[in-house]
Backbone bond lengths (Angstrom), bond angles and torsions (degrees), N, CA, C in turn:
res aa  C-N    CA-C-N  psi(-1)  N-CA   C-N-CA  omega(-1)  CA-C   N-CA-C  phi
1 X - - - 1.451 - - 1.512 109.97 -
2 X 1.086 120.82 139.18 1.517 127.74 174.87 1.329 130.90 -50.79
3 X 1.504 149.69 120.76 1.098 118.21 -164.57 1.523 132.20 -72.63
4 X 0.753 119.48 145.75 1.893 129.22 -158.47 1.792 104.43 -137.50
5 X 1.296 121.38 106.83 1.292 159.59 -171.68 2.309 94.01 -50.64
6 X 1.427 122.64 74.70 1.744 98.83 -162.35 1.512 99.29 101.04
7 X 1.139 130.14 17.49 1.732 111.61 172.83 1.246 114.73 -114.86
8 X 1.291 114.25 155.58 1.616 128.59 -146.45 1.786 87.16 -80.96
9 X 1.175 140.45 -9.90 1.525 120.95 -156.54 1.710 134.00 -37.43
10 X 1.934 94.80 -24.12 1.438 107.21 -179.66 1.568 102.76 -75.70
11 X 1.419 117.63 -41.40 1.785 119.47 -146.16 1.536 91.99 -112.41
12 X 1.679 114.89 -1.38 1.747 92.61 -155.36 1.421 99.99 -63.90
13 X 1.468 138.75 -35.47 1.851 129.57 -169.43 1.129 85.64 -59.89
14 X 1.127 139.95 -82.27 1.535 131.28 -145.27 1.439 107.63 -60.18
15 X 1.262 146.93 -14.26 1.464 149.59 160.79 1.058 113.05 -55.19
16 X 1.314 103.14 -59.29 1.537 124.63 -173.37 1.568 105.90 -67.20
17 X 1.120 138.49 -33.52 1.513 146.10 -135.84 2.080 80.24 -119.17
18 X 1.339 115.34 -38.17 1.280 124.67 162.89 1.679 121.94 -39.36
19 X 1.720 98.98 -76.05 0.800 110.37 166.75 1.460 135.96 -50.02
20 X 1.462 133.21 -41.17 0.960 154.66 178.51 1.987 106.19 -53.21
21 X 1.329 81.86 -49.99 2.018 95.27 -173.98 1.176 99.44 -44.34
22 X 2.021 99.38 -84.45 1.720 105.56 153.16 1.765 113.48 6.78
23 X 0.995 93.89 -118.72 1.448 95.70 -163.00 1.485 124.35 -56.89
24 X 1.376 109.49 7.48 1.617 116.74 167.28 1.796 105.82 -73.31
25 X 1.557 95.21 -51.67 1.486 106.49 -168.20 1.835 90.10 -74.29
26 X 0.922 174.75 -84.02 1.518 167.39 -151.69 1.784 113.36 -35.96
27 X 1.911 108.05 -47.86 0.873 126.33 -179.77 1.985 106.13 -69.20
28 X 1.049 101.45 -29.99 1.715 104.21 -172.87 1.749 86.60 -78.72
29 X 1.324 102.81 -77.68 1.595 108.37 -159.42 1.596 135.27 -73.15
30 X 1.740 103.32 -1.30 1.563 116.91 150.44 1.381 113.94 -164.38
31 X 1.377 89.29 62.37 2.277 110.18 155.63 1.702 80.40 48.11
32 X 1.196 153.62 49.67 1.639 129.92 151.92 1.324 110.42 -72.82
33 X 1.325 118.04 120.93 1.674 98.90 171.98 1.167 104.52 -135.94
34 X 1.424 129.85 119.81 1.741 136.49 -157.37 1.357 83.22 -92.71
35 X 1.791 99.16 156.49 1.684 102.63 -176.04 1.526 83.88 -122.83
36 X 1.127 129.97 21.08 1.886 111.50 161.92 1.595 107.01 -157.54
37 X 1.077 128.51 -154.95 1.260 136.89 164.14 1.919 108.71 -161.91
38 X 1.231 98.29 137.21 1.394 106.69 175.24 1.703 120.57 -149.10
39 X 1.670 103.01 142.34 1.136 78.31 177.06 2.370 98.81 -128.57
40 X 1.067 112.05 126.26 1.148 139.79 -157.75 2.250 94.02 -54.79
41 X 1.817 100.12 -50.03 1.256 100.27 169.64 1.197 124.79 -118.50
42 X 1.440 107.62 93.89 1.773 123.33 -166.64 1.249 114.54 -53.95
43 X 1.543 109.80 -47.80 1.321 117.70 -176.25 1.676 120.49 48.68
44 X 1.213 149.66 -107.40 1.372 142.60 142.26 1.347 126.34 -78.10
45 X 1.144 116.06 -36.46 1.402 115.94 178.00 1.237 113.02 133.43
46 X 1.484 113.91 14.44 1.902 110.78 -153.60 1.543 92.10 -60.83
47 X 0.999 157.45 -26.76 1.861 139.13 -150.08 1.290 64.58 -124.25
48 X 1.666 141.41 -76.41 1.666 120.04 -110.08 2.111 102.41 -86.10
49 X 1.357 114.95 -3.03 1.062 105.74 154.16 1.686 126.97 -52.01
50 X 0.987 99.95 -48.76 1.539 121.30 -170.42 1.692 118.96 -68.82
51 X 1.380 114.82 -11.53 1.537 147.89 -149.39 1.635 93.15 -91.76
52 X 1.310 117.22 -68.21 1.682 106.81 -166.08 1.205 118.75 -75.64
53 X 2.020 122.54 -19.89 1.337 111.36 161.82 1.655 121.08 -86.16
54 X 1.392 101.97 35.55 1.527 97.55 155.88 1.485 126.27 -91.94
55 X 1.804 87.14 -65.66 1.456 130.28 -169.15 1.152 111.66 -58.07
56 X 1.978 136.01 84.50 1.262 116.97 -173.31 1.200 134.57 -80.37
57 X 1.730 94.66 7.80 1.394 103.30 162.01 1.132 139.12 -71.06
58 X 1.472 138.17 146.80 1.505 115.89 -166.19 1.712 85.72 -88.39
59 X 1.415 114.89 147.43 1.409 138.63 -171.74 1.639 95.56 -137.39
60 X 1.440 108.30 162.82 1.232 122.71 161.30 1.068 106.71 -101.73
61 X 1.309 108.27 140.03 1.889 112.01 169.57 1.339 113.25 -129.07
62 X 2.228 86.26 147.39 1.685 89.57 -176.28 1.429 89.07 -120.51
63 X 1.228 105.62 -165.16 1.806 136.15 156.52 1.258 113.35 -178.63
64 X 1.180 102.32 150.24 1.418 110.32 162.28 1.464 118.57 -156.88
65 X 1.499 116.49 167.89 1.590 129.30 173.78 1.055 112.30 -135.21
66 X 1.292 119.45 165.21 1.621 148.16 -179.67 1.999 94.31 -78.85
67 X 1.192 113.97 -35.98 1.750 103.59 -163.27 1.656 89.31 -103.40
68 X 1.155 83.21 130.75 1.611 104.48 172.81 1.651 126.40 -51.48
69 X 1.431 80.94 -51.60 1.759 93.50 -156.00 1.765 93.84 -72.26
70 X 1.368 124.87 -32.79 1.945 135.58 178.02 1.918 80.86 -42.39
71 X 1.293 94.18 -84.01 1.697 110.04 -157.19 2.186 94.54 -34.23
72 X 1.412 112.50 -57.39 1.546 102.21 168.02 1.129 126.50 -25.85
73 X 1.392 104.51 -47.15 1.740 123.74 -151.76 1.531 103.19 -76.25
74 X 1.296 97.22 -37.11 1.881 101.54 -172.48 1.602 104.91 -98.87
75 X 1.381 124.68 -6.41 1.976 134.10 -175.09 1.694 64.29 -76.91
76 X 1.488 136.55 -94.68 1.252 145.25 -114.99 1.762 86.05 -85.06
77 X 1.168 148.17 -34.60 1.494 136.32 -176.66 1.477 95.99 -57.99
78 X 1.482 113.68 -47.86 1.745 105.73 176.27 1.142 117.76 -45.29
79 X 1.226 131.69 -22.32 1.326 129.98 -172.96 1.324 113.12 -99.07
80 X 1.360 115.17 -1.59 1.833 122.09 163.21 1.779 95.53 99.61
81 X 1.365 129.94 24.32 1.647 147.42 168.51 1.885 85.96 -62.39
82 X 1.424 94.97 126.81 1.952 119.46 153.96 1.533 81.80 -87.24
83 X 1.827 77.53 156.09 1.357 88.28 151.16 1.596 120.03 -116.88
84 X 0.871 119.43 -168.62 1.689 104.39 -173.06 2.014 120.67 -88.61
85 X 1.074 128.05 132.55 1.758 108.16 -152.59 1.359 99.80 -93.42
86 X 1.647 134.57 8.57 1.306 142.51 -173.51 1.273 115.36 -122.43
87 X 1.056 146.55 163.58 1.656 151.61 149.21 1.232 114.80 -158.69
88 X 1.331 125.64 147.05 1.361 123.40 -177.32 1.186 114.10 -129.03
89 X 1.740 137.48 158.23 1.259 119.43 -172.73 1.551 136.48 -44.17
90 X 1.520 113.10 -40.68 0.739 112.58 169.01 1.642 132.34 -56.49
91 X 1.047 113.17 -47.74 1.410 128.46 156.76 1.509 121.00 -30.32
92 X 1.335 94.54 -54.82 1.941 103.13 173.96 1.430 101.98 -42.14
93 X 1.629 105.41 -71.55 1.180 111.23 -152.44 1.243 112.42 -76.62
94 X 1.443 146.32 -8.33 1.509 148.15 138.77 1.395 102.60 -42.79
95 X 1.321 129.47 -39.20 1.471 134.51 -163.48 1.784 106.95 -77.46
96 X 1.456 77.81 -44.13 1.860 81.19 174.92 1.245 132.23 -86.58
97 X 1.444 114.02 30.50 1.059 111.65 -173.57 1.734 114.36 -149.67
98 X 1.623 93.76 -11.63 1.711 121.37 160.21 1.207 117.85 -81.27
99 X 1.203 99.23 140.10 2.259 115.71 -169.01 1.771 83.50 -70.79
100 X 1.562 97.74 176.90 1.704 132.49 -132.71 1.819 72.62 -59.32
101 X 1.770 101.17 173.60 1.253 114.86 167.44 1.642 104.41 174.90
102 X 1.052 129.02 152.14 1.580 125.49 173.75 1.651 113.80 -75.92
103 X 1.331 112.98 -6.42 1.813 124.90 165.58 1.179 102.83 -73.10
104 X 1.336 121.39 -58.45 1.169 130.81 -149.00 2.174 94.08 -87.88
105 X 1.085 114.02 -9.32 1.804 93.76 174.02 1.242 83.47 -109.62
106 X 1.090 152.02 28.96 1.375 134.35 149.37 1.451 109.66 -112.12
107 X 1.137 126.05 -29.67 1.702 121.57 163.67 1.368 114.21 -43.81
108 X 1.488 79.80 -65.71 1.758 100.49 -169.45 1.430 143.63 -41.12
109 X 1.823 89.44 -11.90 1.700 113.18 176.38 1.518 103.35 -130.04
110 X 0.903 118.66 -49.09 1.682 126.43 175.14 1.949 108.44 -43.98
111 X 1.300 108.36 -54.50 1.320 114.09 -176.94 1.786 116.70 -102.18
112 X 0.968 95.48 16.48 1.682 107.48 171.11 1.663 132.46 -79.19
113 X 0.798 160.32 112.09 1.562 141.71 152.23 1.462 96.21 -14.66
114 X 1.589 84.59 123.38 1.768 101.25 171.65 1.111 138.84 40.21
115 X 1.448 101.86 8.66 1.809 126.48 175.12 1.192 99.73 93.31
116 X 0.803 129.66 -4.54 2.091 133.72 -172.44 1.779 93.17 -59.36
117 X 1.233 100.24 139.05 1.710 116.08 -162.22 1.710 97.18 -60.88
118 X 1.309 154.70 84.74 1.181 162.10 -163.60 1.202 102.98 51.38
119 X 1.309 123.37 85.82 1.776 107.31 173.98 1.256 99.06 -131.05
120 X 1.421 123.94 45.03 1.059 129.62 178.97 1.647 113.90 123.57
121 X 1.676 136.37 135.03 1.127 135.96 125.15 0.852 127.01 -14.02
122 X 1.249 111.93 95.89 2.005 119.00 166.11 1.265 128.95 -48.34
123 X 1.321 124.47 -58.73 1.446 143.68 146.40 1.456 106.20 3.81
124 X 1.022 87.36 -56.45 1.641 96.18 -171.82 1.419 121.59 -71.33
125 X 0.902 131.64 -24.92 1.313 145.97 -175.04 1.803 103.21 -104.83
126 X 1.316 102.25 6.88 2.140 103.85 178.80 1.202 119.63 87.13
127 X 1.401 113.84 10.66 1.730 105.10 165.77 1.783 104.69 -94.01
128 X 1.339 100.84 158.99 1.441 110.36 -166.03 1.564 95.45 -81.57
129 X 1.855 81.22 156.05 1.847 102.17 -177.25 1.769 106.95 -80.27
130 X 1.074 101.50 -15.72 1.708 91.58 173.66 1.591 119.81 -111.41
131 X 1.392 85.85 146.34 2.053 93.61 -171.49 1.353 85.02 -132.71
132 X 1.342 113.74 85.74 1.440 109.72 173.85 1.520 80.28 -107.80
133 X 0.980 160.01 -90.90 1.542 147.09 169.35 1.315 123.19 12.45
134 X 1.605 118.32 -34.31 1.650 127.13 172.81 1.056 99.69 -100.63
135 X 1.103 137.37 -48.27 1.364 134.27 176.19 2.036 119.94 -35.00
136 X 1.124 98.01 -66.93 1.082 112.39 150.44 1.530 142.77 -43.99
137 X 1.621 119.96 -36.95 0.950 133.28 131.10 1.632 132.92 -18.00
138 X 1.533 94.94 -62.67 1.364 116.03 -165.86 1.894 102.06 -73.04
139 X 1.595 104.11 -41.21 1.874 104.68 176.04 1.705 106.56 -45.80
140 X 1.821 104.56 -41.10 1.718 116.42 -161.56 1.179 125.62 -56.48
141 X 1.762 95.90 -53.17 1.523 106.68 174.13 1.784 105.06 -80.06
142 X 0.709 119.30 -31.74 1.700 119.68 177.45 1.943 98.27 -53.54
143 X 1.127 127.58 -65.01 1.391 109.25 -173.70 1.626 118.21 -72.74
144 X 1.644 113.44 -3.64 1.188 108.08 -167.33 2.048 93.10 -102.09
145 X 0.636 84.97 -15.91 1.996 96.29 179.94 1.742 99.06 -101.92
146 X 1.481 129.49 30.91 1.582 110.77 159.64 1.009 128.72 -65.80
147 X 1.272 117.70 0.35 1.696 126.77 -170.66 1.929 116.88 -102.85
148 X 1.435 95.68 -23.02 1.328 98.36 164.52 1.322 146.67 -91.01
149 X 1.420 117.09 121.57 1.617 122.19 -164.81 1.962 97.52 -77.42
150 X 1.318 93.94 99.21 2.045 95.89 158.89 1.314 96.29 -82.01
151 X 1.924 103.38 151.67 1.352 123.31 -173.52 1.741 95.09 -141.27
152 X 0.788 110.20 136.22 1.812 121.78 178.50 1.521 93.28 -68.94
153 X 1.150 128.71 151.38 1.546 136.62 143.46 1.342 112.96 114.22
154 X 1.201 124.86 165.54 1.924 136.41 -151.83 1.829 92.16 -56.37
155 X 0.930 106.55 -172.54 1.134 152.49 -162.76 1.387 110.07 -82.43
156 X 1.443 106.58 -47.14 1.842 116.25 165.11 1.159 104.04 -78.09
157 X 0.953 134.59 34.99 1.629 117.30 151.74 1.350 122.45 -99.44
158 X 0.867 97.10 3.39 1.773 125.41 160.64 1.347 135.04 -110.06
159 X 1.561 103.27 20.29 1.736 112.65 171.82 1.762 113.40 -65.91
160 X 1.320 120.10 -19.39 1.299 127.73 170.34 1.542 133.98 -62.38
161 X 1.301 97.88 -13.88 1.637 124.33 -157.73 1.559 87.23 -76.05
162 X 1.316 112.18 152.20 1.468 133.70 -177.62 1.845 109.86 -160.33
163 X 1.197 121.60 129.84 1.386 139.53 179.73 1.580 93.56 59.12
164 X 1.448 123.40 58.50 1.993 110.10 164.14 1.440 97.04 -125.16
165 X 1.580 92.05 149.08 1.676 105.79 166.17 1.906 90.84 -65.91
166 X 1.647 105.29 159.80 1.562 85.88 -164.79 1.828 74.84 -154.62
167 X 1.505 98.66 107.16 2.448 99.51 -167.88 1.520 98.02 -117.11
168 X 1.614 98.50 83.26 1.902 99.26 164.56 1.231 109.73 -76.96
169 X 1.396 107.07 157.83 1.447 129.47 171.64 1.792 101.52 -144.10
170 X 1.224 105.95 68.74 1.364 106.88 171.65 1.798 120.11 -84.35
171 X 1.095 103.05 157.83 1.410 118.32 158.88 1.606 112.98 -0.56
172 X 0.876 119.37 117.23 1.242 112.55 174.81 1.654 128.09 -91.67
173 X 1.209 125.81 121.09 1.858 127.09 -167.22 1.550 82.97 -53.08
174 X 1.899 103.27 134.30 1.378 118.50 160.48 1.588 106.33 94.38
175 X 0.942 166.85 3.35 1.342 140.52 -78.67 1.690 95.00 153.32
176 X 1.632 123.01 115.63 1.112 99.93 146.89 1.124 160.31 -109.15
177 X 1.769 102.96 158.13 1.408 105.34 -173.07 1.595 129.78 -135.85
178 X 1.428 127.06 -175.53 1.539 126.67 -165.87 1.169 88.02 -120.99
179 X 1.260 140.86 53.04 2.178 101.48 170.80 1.248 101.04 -79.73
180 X 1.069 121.67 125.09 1.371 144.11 167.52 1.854 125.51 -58.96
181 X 1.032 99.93 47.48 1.850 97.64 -179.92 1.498 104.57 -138.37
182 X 1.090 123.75 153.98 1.647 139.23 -158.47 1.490 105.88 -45.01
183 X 1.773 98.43 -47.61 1.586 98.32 -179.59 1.444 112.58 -72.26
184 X 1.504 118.12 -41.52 1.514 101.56 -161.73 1.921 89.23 126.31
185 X 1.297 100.24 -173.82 1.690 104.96 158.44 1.586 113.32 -129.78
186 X 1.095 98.45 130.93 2.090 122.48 -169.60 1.356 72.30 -104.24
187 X 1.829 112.29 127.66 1.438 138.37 151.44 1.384 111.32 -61.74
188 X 1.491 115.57 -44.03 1.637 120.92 -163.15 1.837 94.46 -74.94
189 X 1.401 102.13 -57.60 1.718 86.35 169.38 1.257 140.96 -52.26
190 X 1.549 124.94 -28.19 1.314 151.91 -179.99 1.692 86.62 -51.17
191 X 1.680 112.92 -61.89 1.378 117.01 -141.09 1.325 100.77 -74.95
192 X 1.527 116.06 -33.45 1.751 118.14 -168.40 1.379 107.80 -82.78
193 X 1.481 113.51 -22.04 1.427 122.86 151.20 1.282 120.17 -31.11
194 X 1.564 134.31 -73.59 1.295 160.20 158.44 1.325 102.83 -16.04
195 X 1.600 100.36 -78.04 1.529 101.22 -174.78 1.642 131.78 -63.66
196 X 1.560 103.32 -27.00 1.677 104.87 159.90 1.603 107.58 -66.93
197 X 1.586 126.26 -33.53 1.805 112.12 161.01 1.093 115.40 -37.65
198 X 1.488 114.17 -56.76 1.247 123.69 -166.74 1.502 111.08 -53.34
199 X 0.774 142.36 0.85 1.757 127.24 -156.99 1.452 77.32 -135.17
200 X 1.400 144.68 -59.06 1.254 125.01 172.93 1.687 130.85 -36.79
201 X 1.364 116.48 -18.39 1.525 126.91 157.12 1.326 92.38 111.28
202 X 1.406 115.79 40.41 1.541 108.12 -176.11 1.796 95.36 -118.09
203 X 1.388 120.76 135.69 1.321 137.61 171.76 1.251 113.20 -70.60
204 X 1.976 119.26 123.20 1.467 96.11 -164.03 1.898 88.16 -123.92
205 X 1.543 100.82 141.98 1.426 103.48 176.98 1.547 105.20 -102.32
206 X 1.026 151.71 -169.65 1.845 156.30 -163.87 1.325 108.85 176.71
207 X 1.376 112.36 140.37 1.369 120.21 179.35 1.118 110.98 -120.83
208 X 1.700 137.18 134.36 1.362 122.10 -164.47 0.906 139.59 -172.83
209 X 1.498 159.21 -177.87 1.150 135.99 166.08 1.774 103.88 -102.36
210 X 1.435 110.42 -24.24 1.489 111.04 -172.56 1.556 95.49 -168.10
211 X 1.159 133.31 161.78 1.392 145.70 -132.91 2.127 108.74 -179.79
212 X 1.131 117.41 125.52 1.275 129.79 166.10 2.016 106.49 -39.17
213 X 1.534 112.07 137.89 0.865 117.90 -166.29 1.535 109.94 -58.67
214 X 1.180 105.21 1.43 1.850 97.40 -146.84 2.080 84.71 -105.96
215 X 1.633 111.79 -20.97 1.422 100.05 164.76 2.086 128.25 -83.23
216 X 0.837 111.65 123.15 1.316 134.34 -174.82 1.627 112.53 -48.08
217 X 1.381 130.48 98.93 1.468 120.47 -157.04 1.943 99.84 -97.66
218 X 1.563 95.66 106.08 1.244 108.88 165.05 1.735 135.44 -60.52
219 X 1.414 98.60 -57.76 2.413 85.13 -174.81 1.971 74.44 -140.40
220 X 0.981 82.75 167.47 1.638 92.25 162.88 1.979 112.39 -145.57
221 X 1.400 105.40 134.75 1.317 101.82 170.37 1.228 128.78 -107.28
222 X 1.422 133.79 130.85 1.555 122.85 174.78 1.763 102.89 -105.27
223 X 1.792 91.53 140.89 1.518 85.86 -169.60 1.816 82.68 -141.57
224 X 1.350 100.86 166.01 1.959 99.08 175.67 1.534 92.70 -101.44
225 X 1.372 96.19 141.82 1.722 113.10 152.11 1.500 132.16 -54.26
226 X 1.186 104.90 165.78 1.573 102.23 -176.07 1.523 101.66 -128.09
227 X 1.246 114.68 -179.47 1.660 109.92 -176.83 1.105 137.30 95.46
228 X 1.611 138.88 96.05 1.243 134.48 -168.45 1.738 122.08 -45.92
229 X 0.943 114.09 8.63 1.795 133.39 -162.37 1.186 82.71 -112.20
230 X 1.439 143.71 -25.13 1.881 119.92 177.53 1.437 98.95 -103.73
231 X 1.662 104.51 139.22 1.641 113.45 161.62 1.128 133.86 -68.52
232 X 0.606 133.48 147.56 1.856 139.08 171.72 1.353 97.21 -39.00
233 X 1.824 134.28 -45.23 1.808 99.54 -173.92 1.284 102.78 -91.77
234 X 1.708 136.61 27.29 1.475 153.77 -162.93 1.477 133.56 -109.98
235 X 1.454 96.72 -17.30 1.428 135.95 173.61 1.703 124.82 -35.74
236 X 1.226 122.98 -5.74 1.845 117.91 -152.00 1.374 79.10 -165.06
237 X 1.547 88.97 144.56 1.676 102.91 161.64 1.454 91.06 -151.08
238 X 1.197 123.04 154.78 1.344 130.19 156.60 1.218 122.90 -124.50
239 X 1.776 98.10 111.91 1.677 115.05 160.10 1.181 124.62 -43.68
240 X 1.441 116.73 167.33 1.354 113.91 165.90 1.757 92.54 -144.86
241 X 1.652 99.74 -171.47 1.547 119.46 165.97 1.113 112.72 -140.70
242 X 1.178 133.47 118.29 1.282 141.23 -170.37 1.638 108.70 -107.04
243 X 1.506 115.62 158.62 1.240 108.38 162.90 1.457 107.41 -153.96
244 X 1.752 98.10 171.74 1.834 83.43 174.56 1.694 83.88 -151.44
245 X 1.429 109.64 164.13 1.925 109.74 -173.73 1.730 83.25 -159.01
């Protein structure tokens, strides 16, 4: 998988394999039966690859993101699109500076420091010039995700949604990040967001470091960081999964 700045690639099966239990055991022990699944911040896909060979239910599936050119990147992988396994500086920086494209959301994290949306040439800092490994990646989940409609834009574009499993992984408080919309991303809105899902009959999963008392803290993972930017006593963070119904 490509690198992605916050993406599930280490924990996404077990999220997913998480999630899935979840709503197996709801569906057994009070008739819940979601008629789609979506997840609002697609980002690469770390869990929602893993999502349709659970669920043998047929579901509708969404996703979506705030960055344009990602949502490109994965419309055109549906269509059986490589991505390219080389880039060179120059290239970056033509890339970073050209409107949306499915090159350009796969550069833009793949060849980045730490996947951070252009925040630098990787290369440069000693990661290798070929991602024939992500590249490849990107063909995998592209034929295994033909069923899902990506949509560009926040998170409310899904205030309509009724009976969906619904697996954010937003922004994390403290932490940086790009969401890309006029405002920025408000945590306190994110959360009251959730809970107006909630009353629509939609199941909400959360990804996180910490979560409002009123969401229910399911598994938690501790994993070490990567990146010359963390110190030696800086090393560990622990995720969680939150939910609320």
């Amino acid at each position: 998988m490509t690198s992605y700045h916050g993406g599930k690639q280490r924990i996404g099966l077990r999220l997913a394999e998480y999630i899935y239990f979840v709503c197996n055991q709801l569906r057994e022990d009070y008739d819940i039966t979601p008629k789609g699944y979506c997840e609002p911040f697609c980002g690469m896909l770390g869990v929602y690859q893993h999502i349709p060979n659970l669920f043998d239910q047929k579901l509708t599936y969404l996703a979506g993101d705030t960055n344009e050119s990602v949502i490109k990147m994965w419309n055109r992988a549906q269509k059986g699109w490589k991505p390219p396994i080389t880039c060179t500086k120059d290239e970056y920086d033509r890339l970073k500076g050209s409107g949306p494209s499915a090159l350009k959301g796969y550069i833009g994290h793949q060849y980045s420091f730490g996947g951070q949306y252009f925040m630098g040439y990787a290369p440069t800092y000693g990661k290798t010039v070929d991602s024939s490994k992500a590249s490849g990646s990107i063909v995998s989940i592209g034929k295994t995700l033909k069923e899902v409609k990506f949509s560009t834009g926040s998170y409310t574009q899904y205030n309509n949604l009724s009976n969906y499993i619904i697996y954010c992984d937003p922004p994390y408080q403290n932490t940086s990040q790009r969401y890309t919309t006029l405002d920025g991303f408000d945590g306190d809105d994110f959360w009251n967001w959730c809970r107006t899902m909630v009353k629509k009959n939609n199941i909400i999963f959360v990804s996180g470091y910490k979560a409002p008392k009123d969401f229910i803290e399911l598994i938690s993972f501790t994993h070490k960081l990567t990146g010359i930017i963390h110190s030696n006593s800086d090393k560990k963070r622990t995720e969680k999964l939150f939910m609320l119904i």
